[in-house]
DSSP file (Angstrom, degrees, kcal/mol; ACC not computed):
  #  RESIDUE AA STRUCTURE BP1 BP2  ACC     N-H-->O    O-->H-N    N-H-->O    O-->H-N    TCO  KAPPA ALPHA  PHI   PSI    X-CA   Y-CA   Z-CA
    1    1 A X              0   0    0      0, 0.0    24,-2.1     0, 0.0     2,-0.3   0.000 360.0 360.0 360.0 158.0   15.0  -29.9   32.3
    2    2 A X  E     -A   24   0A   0     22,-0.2     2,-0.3    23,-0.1    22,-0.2  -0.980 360.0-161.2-138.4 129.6   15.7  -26.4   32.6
    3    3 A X  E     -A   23   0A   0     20,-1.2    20,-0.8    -2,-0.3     2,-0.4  -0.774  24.0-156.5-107.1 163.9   16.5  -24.3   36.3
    4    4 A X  E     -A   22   0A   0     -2,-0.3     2,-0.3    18,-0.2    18,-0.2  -0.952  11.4-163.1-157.8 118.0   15.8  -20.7   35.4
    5    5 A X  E     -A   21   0A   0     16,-3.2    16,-3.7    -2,-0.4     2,-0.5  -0.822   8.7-153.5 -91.1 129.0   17.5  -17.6   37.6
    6    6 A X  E     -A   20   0A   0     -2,-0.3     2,-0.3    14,-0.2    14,-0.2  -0.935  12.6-174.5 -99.4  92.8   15.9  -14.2   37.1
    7    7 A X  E     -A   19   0A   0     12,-1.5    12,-3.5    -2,-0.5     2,-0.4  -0.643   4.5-167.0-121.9 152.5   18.6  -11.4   37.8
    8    8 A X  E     +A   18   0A   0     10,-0.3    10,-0.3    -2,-0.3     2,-0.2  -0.963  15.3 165.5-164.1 115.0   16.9   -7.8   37.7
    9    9 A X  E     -A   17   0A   0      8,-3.5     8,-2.1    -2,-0.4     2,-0.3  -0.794  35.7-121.6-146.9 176.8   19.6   -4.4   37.5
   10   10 A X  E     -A   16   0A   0      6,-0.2     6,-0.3    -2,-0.2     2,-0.2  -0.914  29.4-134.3-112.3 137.4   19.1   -1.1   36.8
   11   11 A X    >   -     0   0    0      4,-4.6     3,-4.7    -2,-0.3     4,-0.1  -0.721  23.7-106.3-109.2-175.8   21.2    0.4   33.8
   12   12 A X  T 3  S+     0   0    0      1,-0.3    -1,-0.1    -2,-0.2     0, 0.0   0.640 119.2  53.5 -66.4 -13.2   23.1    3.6   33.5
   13   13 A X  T 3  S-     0   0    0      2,-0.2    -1,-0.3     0, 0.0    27,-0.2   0.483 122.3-109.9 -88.5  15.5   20.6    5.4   31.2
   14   14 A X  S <  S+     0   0    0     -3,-4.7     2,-0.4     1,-0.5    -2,-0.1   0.442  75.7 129.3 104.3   4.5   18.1    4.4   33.9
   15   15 A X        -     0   0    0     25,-0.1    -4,-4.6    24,-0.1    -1,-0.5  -0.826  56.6-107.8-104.1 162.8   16.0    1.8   32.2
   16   16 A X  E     -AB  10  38A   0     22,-2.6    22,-2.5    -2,-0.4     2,-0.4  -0.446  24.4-161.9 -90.7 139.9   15.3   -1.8   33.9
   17   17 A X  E     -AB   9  37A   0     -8,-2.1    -8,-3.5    20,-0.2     2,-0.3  -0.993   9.8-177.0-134.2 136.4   16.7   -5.2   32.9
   18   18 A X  E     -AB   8  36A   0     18,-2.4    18,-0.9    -2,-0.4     2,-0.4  -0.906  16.4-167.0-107.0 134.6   15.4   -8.8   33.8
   19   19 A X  E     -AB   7  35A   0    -12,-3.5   -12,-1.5    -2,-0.3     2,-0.3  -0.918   9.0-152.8-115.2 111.1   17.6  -11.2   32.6
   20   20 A X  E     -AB   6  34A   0     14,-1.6    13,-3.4    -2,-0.4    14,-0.8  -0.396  12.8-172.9 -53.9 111.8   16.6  -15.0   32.4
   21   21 A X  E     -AB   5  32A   0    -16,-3.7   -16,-3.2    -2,-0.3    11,-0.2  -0.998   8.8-152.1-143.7 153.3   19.4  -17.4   32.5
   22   22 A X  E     -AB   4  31A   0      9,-0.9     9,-0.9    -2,-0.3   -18,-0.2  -0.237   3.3-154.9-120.1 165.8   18.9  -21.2   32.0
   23   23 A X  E     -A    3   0A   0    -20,-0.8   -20,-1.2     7,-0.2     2,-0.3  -0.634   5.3-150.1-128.3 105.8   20.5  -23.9   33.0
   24   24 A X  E >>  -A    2   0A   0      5,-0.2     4,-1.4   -22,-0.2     3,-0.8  -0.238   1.6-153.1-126.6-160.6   20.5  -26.7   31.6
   25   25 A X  T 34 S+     0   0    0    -24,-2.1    -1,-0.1     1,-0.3   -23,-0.1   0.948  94.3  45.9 -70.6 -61.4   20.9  -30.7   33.5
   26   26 A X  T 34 S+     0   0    0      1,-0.3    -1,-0.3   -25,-0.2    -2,-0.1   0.690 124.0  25.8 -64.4 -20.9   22.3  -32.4   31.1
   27   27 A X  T <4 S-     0   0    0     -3,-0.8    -1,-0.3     2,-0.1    -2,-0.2   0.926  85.4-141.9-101.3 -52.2   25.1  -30.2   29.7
   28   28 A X     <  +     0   0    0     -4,-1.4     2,-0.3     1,-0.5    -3,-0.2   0.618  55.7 130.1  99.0  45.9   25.5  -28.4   32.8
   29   29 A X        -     0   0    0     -5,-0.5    -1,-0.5    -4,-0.0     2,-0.4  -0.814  46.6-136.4-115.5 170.7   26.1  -25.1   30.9
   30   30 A X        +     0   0    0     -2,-0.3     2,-0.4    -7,-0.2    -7,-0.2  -0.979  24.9 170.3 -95.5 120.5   24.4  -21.5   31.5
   31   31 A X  E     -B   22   0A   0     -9,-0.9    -9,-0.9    -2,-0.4     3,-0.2  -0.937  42.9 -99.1-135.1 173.1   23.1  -19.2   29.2
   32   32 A X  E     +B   21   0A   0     -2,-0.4   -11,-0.2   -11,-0.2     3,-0.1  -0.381  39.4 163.7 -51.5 118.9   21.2  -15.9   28.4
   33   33 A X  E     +     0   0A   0    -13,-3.4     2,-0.4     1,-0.4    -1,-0.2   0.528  64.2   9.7-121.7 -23.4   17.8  -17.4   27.3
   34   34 A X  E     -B   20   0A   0    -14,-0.8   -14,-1.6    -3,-0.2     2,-0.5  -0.966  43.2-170.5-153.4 148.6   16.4  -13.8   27.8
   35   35 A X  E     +B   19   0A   0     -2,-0.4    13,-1.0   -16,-0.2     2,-0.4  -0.781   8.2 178.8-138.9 135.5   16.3  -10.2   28.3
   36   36 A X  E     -BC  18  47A   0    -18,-0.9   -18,-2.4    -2,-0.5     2,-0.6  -0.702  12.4-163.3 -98.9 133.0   13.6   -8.2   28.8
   37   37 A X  E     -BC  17  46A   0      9,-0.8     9,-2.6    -2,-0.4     2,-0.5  -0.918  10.6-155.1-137.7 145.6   14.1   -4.3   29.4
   38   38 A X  E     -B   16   0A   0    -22,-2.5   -22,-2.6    -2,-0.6     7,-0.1  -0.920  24.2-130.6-115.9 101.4   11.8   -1.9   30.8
   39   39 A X    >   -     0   0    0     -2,-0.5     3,-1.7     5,-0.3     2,-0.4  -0.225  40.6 -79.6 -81.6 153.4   12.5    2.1   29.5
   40   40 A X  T 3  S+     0   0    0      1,-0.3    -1,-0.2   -27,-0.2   -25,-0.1  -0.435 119.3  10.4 -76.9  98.9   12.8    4.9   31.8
   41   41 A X  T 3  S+     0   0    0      1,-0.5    -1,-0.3    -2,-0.4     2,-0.3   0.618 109.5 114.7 103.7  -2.9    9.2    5.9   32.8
   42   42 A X    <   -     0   0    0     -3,-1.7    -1,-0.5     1,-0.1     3,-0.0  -0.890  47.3-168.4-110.9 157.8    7.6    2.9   31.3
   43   43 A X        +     0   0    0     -2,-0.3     2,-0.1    -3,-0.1    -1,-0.1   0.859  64.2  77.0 -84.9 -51.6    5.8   -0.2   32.2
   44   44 A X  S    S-     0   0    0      1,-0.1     2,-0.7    -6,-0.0    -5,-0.3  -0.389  75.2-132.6 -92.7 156.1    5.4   -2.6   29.6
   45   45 A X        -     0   0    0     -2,-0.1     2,-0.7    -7,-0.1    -7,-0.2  -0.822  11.1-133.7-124.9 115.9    8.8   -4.7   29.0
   46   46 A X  E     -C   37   0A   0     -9,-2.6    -9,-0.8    -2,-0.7     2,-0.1  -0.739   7.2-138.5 -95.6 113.6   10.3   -5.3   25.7
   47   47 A X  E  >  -C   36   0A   0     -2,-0.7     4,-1.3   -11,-0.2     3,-0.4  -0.278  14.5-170.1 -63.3 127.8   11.7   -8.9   24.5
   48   48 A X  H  > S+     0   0    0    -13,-1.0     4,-0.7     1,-0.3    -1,-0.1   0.456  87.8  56.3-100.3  22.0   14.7   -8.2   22.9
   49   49 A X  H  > S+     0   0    0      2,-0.2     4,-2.3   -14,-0.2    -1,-0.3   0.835 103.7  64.5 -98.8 -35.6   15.1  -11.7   21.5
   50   50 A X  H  4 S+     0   0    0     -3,-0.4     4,-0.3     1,-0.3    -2,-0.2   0.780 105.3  43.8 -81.6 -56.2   11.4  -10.8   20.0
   51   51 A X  H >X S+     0   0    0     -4,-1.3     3,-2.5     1,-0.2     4,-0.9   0.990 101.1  60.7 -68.3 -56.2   12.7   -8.3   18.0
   52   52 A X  H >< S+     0   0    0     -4,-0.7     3,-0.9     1,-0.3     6,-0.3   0.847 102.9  58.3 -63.7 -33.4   15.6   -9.8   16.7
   53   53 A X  T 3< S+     0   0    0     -4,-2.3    -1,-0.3     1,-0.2    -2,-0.2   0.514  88.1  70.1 -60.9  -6.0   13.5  -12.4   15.0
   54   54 A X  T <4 S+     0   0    0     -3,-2.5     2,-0.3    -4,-0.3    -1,-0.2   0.475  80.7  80.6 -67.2 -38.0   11.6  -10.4   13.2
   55   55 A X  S <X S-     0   0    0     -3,-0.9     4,-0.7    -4,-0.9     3,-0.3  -0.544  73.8-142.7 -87.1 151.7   14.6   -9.3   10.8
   56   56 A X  H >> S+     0   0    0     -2,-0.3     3,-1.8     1,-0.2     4,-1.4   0.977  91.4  70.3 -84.1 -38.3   15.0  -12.2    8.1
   57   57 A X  H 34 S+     0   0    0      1,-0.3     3,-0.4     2,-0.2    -1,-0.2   0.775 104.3  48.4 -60.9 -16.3   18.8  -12.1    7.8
   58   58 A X  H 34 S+     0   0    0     -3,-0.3     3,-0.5    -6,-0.3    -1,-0.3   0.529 103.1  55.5 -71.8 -13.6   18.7  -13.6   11.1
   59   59 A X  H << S+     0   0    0     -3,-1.8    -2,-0.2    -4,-0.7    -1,-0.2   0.280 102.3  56.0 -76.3   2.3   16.4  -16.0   10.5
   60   60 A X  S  < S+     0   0    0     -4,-1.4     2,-0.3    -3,-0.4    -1,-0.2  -0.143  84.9 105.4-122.1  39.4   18.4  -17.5    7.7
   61   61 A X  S    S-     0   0    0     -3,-0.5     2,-0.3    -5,-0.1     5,-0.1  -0.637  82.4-100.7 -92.7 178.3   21.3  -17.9    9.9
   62   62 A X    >   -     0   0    0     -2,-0.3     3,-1.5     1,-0.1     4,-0.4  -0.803  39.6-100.6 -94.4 154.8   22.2  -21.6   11.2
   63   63 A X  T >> S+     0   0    0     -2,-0.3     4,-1.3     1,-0.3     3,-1.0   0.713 121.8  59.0 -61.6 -37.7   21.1  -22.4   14.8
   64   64 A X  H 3> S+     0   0    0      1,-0.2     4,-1.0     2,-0.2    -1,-0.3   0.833 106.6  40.6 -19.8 -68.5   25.0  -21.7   15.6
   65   65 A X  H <4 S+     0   0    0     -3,-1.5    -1,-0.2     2,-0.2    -2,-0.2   0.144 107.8  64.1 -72.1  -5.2   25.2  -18.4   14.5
   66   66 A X  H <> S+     0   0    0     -3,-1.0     4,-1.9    -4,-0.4     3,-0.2   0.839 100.0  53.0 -78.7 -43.4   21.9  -17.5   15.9
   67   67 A X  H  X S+     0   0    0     -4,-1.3     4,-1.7     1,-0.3     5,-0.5   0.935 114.0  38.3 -63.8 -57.7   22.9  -18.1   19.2
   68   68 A X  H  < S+     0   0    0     -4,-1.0    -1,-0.3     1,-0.2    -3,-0.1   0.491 114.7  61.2 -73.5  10.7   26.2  -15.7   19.1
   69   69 A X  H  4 S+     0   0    0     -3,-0.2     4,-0.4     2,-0.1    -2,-0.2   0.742 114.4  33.4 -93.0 -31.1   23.8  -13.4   16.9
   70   70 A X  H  < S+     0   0    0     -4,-1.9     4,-0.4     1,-0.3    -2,-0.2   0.735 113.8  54.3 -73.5 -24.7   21.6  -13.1   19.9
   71   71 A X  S  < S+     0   0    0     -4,-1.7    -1,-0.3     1,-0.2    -3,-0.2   0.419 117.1  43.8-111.5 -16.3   24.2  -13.3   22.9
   72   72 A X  S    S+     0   0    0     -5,-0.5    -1,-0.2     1,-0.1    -2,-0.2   0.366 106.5  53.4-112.7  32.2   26.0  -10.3   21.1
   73   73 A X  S  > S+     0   0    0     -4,-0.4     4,-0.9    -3,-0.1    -2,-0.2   0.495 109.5  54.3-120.7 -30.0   23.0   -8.5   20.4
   74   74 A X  T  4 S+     0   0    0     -4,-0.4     5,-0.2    -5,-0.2    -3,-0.1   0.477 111.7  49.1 -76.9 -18.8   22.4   -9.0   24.7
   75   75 A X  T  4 S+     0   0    0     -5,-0.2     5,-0.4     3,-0.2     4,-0.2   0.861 103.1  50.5-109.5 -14.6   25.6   -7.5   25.2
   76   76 A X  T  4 S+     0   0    0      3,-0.2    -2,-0.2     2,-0.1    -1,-0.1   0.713 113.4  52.6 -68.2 -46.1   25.5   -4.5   23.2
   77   77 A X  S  < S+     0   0    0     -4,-0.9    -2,-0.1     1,-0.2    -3,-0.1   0.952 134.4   2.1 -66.3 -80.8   22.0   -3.7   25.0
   78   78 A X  S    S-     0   0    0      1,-0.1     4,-0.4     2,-0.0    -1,-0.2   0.477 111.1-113.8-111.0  39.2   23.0   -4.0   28.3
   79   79 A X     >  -     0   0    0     -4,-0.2     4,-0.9    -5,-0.2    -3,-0.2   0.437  17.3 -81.4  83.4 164.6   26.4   -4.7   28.2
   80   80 A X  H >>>S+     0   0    0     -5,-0.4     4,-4.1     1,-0.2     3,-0.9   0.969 118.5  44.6 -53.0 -54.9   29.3   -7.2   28.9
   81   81 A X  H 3>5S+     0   0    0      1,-0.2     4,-3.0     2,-0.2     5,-0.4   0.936 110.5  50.1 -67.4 -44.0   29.8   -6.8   32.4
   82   82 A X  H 3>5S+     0   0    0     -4,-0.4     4,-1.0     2,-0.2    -1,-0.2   0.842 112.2  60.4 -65.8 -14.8   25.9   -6.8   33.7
   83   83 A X  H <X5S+     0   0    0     -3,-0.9     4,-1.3    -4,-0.9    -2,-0.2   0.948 103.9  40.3 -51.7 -70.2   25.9   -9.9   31.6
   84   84 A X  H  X5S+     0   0    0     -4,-4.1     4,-1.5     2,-0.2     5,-0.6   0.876 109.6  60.8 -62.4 -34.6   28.5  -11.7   33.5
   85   85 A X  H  X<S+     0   0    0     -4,-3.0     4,-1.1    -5,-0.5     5,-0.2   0.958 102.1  60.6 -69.3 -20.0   26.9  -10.4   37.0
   86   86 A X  H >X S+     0   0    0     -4,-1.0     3,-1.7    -5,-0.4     4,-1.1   0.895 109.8  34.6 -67.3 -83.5   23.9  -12.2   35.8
   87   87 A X  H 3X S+     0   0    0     -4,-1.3     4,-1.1     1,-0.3    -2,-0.2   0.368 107.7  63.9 -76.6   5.7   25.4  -15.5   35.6
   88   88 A X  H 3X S+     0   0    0     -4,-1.5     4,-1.6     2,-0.2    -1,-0.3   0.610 102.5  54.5  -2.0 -61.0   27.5  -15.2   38.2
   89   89 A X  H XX S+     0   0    0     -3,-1.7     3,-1.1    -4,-1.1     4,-1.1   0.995 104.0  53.2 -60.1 -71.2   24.5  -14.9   40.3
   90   90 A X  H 3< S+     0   0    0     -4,-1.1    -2,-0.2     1,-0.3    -3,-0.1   0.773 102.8  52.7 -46.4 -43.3   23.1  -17.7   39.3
   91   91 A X  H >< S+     0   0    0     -4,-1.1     3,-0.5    -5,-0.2    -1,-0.3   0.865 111.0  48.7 -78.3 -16.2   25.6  -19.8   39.9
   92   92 A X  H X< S+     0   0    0     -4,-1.6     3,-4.0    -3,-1.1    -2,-0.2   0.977 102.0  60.3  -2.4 -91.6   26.0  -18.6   43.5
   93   93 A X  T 3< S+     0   0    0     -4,-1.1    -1,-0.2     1,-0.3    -2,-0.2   0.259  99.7  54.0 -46.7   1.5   22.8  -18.9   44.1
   94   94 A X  T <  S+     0   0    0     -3,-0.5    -1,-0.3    -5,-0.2    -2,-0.2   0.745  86.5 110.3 -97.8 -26.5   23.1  -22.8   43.2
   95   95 A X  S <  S-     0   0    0     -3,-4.0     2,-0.4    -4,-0.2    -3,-0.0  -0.105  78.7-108.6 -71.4 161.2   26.1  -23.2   46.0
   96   96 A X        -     0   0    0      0, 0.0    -1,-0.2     0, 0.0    -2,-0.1  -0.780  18.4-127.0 -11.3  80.5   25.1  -25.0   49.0
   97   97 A X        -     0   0    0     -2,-0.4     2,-0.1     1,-0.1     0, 0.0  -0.664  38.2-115.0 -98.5 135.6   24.7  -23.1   52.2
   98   98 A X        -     0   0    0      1,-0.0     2,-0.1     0, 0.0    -1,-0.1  -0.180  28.8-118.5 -47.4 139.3   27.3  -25.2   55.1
   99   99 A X        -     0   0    0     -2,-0.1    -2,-0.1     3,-0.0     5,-0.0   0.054  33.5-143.6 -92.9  37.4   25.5  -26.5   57.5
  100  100 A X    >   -     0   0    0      1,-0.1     3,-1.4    -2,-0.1     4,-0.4   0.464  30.3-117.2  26.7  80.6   26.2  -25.2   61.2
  101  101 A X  T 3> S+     0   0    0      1,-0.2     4,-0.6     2,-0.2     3,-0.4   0.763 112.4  60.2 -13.7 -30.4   26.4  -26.4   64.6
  102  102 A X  T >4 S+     0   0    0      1,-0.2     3,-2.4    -2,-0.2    -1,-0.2   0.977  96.9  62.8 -70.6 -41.6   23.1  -23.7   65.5
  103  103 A X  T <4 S+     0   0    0     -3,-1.4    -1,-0.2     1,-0.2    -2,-0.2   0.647 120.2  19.7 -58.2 -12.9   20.9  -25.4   63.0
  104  104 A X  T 34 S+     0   0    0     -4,-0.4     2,-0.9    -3,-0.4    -1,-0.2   0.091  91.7 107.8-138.8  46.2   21.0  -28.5   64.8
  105  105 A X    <<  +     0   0    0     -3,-2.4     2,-0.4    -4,-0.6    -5,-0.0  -0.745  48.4 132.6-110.1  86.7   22.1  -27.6   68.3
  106  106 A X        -     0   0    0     -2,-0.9     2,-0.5    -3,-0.0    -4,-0.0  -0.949  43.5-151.6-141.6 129.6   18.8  -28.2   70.2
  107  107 A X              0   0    0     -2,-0.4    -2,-0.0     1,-0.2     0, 0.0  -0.860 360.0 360.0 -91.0 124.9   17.9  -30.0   73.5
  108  108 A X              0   0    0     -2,-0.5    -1,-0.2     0, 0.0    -2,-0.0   0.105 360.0 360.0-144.4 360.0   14.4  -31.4   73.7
């Protein structure tokens, strides 16, 4: 089973990125499963995973090397660092929120 975080930035030549990251149960790991970019002054949003399958020398890699072709092919587009703030968010967003004496401080 697979939880899926959606993280959403702007980059510095002004076009949009959604990035999908997976997690999943059994392994506990995170990854990239997608990124999707929206150009400056456009609507429709281009898989860049979509593309990369399209070229054969990537399809005759082994499922190994697909994965690092694809996770540096994510990082050249929009870069290392928006990379990491995506999963970084996502794991956040999994923490716990403490529970507080207001949330259950009621007299009835």
């Amino acid at each position: 089973m697979w939880w899926t975080y959606r993280h959403q930035c702007v980059l510095e030549n002004g076009d949009k990125a959604s990035i999908r990251v997976g997690l999943d149960d059994r392994t506990g790991i995170f990854s990239i499963e997608e990124i999707c970019l929206i150009p400056k002054g456009k609507r429709k949003e281009i898989h860049l995973k979509q593309h990369l399958s399209d070229n054969y020398s990537y399809r005759r890699l082994s499922p190994g090397d697909r994965s690092k072709a694809e996770l540096k092919m994510f990082v050249e587009t929009v870069g290392e660092a928006t990379v990491n703030e995506a999963l970084l968010n996502a794991w956040e967003s999994l923490k716990p929120n403490l529970i507080s004496k207001e949330q259950y401080d009621i007299d009835y």
